[in-house]
Backbone as a chain_set.jsonl record, in Angstrom:
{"seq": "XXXXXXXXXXXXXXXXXXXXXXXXXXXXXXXXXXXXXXXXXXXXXXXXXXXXXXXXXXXXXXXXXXXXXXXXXXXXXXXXXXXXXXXXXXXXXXXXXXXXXXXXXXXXXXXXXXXXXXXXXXXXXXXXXXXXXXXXXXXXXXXXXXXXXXXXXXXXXXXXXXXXXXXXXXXXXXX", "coords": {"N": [[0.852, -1.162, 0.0], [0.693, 2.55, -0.877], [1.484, 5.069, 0.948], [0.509, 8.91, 0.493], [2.018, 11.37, 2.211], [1.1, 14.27, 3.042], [2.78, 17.95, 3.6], [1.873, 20.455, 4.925], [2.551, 23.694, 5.544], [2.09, 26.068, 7.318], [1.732, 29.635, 7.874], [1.335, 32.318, 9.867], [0.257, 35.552, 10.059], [1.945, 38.537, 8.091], [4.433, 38.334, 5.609], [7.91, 38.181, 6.536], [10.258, 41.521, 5.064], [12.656, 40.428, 2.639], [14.256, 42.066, 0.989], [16.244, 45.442, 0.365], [14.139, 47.336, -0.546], [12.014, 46.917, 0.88], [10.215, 44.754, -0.509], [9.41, 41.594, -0.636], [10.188, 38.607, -2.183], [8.066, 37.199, -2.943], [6.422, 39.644, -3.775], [4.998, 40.346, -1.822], [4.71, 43.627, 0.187], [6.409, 44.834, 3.106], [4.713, 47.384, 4.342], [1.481, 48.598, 3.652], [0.825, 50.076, 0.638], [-0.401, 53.146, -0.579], [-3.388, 54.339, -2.158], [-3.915, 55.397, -5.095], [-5.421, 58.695, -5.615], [-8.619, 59.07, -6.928], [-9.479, 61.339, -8.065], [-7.746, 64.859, -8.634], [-7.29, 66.662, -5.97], [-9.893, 70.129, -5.506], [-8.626, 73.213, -5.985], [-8.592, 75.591, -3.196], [-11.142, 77.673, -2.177], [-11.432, 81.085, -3.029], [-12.538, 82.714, -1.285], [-11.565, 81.446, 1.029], [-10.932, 81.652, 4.437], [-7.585, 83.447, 5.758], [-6.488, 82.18, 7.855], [-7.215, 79.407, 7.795], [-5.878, 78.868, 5.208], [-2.91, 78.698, 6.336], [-2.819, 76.232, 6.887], [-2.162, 74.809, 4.294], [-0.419, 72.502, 2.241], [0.427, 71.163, 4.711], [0.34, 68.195, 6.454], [-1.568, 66.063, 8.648], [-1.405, 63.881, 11.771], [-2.657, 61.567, 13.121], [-2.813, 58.912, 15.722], [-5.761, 57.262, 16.68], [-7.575, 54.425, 18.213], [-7.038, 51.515, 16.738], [-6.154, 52.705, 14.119], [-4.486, 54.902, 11.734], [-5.001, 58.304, 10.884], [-4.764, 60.477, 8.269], [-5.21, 64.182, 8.05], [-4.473, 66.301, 5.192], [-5.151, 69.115, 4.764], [-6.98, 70.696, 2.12], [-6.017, 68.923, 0.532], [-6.337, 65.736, 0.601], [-7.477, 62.728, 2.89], [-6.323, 60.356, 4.835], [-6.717, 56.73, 5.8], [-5.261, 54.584, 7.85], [-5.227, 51.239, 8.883], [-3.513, 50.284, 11.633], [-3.869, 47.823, 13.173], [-3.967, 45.383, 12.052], [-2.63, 42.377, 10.766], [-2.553, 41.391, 8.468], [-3.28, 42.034, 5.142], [-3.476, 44.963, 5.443], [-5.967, 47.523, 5.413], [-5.523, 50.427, 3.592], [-6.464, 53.691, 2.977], [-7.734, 56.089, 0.992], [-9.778, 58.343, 2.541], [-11.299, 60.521, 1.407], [-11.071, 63.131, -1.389], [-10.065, 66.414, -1.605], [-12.794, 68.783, -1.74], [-14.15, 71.493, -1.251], [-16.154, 73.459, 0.347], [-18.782, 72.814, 2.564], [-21.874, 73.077, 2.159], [-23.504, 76.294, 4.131], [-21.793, 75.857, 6.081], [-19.965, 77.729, 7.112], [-16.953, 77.87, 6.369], [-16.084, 75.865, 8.044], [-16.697, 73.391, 7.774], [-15.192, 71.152, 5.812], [-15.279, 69.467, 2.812], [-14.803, 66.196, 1.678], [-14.718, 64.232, -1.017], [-15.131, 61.275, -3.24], [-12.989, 59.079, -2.435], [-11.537, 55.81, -1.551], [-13.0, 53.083, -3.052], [-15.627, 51.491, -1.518], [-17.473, 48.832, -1.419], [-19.418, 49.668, -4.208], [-19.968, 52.347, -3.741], [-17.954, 55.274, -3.227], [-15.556, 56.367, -0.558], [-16.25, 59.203, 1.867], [-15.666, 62.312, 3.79], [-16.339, 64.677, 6.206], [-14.731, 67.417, 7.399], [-14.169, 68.648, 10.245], [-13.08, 72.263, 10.989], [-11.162, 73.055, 13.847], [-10.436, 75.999, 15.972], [-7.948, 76.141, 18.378], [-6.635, 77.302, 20.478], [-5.018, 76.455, 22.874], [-3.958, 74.578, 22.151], [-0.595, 72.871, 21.363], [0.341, 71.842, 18.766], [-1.39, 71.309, 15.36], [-4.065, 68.957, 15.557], [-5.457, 65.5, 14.7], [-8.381, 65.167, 15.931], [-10.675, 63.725, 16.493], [-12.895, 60.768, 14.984], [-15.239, 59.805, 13.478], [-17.407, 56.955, 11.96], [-20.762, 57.692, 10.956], [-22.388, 56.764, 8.982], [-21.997, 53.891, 6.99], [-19.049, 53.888, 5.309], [-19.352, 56.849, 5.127], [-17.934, 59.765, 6.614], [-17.041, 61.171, 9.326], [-14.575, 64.164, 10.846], [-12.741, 65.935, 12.965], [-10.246, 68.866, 13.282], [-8.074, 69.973, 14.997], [-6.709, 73.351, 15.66], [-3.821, 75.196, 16.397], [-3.172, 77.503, 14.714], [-5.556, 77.865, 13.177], [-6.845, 80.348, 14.952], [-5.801, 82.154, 14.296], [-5.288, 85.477, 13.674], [-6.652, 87.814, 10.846], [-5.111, 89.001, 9.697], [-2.92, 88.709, 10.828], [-2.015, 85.976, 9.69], [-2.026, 86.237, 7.309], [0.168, 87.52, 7.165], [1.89, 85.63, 7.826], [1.473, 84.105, 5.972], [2.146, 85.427, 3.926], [5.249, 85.661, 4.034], [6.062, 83.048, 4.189], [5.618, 82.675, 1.092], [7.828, 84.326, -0.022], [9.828, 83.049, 1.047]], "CA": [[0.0, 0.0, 0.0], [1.208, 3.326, -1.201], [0.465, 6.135, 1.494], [1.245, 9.578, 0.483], [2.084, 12.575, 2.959], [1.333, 15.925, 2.493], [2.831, 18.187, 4.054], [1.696, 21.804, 4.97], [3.15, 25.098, 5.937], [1.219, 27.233, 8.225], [2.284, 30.904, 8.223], [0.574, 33.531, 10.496], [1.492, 37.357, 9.717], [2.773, 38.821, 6.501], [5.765, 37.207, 5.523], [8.686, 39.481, 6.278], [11.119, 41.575, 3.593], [13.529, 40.137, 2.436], [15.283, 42.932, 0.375], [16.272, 46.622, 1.274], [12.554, 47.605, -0.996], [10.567, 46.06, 1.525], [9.183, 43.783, -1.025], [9.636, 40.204, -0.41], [10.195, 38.146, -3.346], [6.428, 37.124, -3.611], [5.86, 40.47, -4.049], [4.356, 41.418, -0.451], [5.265, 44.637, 1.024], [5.744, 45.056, 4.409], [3.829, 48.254, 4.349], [0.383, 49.021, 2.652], [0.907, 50.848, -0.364], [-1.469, 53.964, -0.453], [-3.473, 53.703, -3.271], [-3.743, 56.577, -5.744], [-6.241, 59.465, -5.745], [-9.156, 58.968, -7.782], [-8.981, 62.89, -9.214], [-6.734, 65.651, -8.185], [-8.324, 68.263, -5.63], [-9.749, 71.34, -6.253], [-8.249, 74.508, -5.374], [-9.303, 76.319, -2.235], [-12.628, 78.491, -2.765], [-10.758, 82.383, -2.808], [-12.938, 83.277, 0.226], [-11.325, 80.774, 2.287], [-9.551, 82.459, 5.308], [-5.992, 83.093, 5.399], [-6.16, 81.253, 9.13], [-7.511, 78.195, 7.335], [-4.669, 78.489, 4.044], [-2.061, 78.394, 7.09], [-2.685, 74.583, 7.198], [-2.405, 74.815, 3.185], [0.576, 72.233, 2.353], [1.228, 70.352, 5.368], [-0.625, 67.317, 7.082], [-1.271, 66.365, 10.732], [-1.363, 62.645, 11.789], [-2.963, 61.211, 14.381], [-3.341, 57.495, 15.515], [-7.185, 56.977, 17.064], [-7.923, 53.364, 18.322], [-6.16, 50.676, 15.421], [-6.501, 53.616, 12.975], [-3.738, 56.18, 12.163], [-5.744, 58.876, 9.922], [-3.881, 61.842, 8.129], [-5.73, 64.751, 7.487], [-3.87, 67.199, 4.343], [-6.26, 70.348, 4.094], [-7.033, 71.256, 0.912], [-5.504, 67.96, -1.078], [-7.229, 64.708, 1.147], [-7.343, 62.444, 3.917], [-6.346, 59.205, 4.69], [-7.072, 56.281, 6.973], [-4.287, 53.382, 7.604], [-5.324, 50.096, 10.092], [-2.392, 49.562, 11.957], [-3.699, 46.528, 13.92], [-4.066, 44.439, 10.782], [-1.027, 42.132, 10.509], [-2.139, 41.038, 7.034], [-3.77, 42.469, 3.822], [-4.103, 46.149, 6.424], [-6.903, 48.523, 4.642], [-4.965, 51.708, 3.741], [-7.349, 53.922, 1.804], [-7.931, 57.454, 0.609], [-11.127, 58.604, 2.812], [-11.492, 61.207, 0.5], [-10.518, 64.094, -1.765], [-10.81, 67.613, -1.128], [-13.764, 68.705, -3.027], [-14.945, 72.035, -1.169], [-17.092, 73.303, 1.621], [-19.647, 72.439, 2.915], [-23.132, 74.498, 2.327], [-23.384, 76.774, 5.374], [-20.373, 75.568, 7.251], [-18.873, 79.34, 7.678], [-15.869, 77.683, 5.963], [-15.781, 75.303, 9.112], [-16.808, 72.103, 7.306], [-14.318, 70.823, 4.224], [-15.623, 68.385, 2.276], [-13.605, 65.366, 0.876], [-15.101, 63.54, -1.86], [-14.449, 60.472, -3.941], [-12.432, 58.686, -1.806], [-11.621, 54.564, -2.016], [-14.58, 52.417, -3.179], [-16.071, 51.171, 0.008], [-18.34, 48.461, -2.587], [-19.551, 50.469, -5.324], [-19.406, 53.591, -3.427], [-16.883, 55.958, -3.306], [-15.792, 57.418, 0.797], [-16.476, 60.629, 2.055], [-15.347, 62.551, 5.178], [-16.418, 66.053, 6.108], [-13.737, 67.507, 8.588], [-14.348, 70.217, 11.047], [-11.776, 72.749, 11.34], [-11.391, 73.863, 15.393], [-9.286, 76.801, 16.563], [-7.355, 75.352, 19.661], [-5.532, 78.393, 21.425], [-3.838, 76.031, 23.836], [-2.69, 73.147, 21.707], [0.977, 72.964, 21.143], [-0.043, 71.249, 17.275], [-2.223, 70.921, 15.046], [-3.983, 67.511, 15.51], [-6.927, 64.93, 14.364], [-8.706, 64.855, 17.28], [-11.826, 62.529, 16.4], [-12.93, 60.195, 13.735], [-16.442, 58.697, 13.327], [-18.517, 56.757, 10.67], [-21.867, 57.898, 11.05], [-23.023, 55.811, 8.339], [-21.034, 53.501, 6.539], [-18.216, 54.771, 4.478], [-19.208, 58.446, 5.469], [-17.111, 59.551, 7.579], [-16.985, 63.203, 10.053], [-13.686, 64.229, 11.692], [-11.913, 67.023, 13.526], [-8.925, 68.499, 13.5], [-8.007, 70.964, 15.826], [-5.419, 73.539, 15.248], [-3.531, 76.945, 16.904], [-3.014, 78.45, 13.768], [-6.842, 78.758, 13.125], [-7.105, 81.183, 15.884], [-4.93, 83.81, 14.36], [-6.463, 86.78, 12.995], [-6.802, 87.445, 9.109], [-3.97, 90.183, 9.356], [-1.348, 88.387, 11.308], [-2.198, 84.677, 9.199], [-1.64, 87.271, 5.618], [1.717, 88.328, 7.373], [2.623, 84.726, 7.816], [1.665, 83.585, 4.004], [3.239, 86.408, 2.582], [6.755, 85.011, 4.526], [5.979, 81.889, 3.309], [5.894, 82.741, -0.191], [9.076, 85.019, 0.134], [11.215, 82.208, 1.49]], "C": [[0.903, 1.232, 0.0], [0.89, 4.388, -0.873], [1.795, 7.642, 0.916], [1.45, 10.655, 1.477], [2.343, 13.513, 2.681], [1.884, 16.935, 3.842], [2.7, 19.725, 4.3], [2.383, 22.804, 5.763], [2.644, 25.943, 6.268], [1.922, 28.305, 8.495], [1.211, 31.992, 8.853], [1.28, 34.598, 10.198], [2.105, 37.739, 8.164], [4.171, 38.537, 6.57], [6.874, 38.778, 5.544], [9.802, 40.134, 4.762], [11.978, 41.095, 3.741], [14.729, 41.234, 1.076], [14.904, 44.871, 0.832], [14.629, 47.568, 0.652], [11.877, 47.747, -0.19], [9.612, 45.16, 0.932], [9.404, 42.612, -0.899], [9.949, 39.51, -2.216], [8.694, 37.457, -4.186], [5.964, 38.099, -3.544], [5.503, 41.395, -2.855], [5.097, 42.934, 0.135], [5.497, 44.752, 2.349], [4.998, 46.354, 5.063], [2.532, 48.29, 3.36], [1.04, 50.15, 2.02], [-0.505, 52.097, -0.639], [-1.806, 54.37, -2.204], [-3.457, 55.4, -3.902], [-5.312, 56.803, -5.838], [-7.056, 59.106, -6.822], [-9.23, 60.488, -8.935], [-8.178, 63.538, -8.383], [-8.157, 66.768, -7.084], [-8.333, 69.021, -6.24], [-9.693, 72.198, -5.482], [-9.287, 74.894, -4.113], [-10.133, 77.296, -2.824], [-11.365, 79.84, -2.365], [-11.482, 82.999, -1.664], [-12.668, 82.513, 1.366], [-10.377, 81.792, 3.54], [-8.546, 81.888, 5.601], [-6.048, 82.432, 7.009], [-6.067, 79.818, 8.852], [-6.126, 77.841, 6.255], [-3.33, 78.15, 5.327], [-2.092, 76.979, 7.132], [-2.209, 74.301, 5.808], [-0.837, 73.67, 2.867], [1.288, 70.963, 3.203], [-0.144, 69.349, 5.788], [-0.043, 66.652, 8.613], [-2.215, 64.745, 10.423], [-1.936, 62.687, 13.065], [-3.388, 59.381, 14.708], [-4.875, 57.313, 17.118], [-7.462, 55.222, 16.919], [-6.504, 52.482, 17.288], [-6.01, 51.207, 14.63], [-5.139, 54.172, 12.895], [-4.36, 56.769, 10.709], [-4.583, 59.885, 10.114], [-4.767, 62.845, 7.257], [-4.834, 65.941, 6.162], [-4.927, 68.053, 4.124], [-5.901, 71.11, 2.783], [-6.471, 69.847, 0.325], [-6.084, 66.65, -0.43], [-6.865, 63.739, 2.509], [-7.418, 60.807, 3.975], [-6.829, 58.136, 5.69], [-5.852, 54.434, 6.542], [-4.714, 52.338, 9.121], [-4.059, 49.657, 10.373], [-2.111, 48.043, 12.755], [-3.863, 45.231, 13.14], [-2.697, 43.433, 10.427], [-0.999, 41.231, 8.849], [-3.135, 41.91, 6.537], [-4.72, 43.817, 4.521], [-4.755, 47.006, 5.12], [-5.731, 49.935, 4.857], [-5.687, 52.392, 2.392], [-7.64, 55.372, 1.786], [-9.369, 57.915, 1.162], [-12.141, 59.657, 1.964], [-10.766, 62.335, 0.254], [-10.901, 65.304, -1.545], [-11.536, 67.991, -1.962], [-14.443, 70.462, -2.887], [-15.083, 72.336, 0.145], [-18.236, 73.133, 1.56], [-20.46, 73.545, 2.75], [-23.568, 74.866, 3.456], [-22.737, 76.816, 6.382], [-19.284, 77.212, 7.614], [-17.715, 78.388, 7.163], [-15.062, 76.928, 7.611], [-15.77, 73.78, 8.827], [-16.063, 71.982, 5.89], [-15.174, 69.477, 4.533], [-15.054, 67.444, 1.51], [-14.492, 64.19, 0.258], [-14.379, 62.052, -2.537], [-13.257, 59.886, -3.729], [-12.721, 56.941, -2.413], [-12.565, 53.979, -1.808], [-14.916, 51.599, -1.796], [-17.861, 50.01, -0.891], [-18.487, 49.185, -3.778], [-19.732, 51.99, -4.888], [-18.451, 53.977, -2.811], [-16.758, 56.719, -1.272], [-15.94, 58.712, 0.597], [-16.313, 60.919, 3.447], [-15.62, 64.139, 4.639], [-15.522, 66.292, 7.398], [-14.397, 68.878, 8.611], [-13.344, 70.75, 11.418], [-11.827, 73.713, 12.731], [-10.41, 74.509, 15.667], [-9.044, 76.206, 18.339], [-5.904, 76.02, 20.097], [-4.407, 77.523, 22.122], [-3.136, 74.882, 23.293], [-1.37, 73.361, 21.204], [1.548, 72.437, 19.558], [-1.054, 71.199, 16.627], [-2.565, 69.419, 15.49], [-5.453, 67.101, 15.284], [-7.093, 64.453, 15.551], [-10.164, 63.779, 17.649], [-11.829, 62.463, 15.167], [-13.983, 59.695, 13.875], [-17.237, 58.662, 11.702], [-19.651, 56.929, 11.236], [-23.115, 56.604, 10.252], [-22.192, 55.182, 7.603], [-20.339, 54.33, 4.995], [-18.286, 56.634, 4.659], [-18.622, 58.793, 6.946], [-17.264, 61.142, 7.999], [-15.74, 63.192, 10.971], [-13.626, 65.821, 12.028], [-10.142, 67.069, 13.459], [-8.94, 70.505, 13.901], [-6.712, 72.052, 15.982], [-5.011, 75.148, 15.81], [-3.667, 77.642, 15.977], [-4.388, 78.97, 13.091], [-7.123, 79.794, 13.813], [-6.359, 82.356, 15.751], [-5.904, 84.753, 13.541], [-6.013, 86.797, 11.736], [-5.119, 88.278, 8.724], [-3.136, 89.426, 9.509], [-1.295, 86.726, 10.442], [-1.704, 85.265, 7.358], [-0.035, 86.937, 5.772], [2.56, 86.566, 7.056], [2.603, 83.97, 6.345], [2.386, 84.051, 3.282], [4.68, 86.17, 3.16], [6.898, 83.961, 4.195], [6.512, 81.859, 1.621], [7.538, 83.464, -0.247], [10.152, 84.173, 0.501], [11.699, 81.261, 0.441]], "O": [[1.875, 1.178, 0.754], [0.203, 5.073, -1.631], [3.025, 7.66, 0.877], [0.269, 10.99, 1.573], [3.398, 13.904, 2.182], [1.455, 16.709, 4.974], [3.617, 20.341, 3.756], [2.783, 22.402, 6.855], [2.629, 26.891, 5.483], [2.807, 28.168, 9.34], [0.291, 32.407, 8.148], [2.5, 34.708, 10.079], [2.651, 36.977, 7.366], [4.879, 38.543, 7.577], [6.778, 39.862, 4.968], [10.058, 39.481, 3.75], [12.451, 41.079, 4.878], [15.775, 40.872, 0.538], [13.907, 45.398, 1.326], [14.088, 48.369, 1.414], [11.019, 48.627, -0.245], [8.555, 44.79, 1.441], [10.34, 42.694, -1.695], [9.84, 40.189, -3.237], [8.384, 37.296, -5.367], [4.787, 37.981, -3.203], [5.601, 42.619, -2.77], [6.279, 42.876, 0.474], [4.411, 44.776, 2.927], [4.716, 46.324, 6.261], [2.741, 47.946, 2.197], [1.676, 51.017, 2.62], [-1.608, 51.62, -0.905], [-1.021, 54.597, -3.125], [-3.065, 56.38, -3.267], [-6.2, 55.967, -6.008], [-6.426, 58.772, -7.826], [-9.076, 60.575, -10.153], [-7.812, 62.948, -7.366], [-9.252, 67.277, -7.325], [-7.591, 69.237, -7.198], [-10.366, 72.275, -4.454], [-10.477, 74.582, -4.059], [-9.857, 77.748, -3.935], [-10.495, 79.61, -1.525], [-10.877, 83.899, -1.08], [-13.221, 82.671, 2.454], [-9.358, 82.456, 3.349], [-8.274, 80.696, 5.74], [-4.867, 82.108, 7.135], [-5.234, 79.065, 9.357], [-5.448, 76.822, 6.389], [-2.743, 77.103, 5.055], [-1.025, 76.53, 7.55], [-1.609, 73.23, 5.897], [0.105, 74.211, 3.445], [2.148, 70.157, 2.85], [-1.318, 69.62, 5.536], [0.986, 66.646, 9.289], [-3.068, 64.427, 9.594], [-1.794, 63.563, 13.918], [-4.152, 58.744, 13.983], [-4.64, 57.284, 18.326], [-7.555, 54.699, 15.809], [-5.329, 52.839, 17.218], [-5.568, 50.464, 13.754], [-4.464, 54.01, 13.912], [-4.332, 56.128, 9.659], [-3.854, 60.178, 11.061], [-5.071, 62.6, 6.09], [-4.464, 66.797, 6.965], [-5.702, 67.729, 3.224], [-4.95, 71.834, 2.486], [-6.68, 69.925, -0.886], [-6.618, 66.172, -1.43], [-5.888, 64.104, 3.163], [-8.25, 60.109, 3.395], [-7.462, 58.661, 6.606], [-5.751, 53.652, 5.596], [-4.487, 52.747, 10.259], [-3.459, 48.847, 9.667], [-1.092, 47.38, 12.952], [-3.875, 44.131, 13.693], [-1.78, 43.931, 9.774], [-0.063, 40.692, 8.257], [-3.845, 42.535, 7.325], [-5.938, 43.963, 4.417], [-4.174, 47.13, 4.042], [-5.251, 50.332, 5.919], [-5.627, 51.984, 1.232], [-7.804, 55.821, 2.921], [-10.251, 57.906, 0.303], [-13.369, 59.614, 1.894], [-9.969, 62.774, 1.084], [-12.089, 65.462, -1.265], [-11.219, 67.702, -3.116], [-15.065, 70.935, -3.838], [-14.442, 71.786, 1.041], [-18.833, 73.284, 0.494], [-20.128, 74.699, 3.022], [-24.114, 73.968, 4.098], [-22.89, 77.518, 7.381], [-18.232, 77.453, 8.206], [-17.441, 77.87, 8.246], [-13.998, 77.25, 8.141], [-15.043, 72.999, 9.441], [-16.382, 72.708, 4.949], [-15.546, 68.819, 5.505], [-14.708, 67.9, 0.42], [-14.93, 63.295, 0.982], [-13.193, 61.798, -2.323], [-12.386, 60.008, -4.59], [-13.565, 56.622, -3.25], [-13.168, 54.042, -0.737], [-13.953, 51.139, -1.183], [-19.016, 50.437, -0.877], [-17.448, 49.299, -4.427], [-19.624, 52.837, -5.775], [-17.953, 53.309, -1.906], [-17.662, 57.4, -0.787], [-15.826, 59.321, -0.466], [-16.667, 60.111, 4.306], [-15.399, 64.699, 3.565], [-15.552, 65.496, 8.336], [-14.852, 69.707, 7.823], [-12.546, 70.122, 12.115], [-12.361, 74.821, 12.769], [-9.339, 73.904, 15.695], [-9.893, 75.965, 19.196], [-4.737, 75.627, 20.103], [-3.2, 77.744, 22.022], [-2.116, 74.334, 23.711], [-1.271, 74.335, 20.458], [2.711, 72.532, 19.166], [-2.013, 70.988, 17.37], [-1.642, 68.653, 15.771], [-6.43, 67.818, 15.495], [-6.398, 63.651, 16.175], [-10.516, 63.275, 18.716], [-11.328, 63.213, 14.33], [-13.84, 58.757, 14.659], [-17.518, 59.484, 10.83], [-19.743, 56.247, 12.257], [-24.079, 55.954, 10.657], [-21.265, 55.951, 7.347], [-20.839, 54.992, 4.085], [-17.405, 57.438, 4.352], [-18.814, 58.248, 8.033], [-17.525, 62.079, 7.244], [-15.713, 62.332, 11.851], [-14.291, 66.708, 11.492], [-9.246, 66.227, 13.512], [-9.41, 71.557, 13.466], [-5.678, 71.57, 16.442], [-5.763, 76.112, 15.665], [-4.359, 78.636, 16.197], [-4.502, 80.083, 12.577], [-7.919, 80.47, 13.161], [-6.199, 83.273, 16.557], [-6.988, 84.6, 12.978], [-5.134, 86.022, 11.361], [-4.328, 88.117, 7.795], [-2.394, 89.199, 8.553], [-0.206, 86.209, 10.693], [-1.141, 84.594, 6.493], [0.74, 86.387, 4.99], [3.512, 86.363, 6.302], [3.543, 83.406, 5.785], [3.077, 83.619, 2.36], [5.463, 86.734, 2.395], [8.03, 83.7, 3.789], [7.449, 81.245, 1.11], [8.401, 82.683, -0.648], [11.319, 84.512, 0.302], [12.707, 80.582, 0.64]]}, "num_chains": 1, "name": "protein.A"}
């Protein structure tokens, strides 16, 4: 009688890199790859205030629960699962698209974000002046309903006045 034995290979965890890439030779990464924007934002509305363009450029990280979300005002916002030790969701929550109707230029709107089924995410962020914080920072994250998403992000530099937030753009540009 002719028994055969199979024998299997049980791996837990993404397989680590093996070259200075980070890609393994089957391809894996050991990071999620962030996928690409479905369109490009669009420009800030010209009545945005210069307190708000002060964020214009840079982005502010924050890690919330297994999450670490990065908001970029004005170009989009992301969301990366760090407790995932295989095939982690890293996905574009959405693009900047706007404000919000009636938001006093308090609600941005981020559109067309990664398909979540056949629809596209969406996050509206609230922008909070925060005299005493020492950073900007994303200070909450909730889905309301699935794939729509509402955050905060809380920041000193909202709280400057229109004059002294000018002074600091126009040093900006000059450097």
């Amino acid at each position: 009688m002719d028994s055969k034995i199979n024998k299997v290979k049980i791996v837990e965890g993404r397989p680590k890199p093996k070259h200075a890439s980070g890609a393994s030779s089957t391809g894996y990464r050991s990071e999620p790859t962030l996928p690409r924007a479905s369109r490009a934002p669009k420009a800030p509305d010209p009545d945005t205030p210069p307190s708000l363009l002060l964020l214009d450029g840079r982005c502010f990280a924050s890690q919330i629960g297994s999450y670490k979300y990065e908001i970029c005002p004005f170009r989009n916002m992301t969301q990366l699962d760090t407790a995932a030790s295989w095939n982690a969701f890293y996905g574009i929550l959405g693009v900047w698209d706007g404000w919000e109707e009636g938001s006093e230029f308090t609600g941005g709107r981020y559109t067309d974000g990664t398909k979540c089924g056949d629809t596209p995410r969406t996050v509206t962020v609230t922008y909070i002046c925060a005299p005493d914080a020492a950073a900007a920072s994303v200070e909450s994250v909730n889905e309301p309903e699935t794939c729509k998403y509402t955050a905060e992000l809380r920041a000193p530099e909202l709280c400057e006045s229109a004059e002294r937030a000018l002074e600091i753009l126009a040093r900006r540009r000059a450097a």
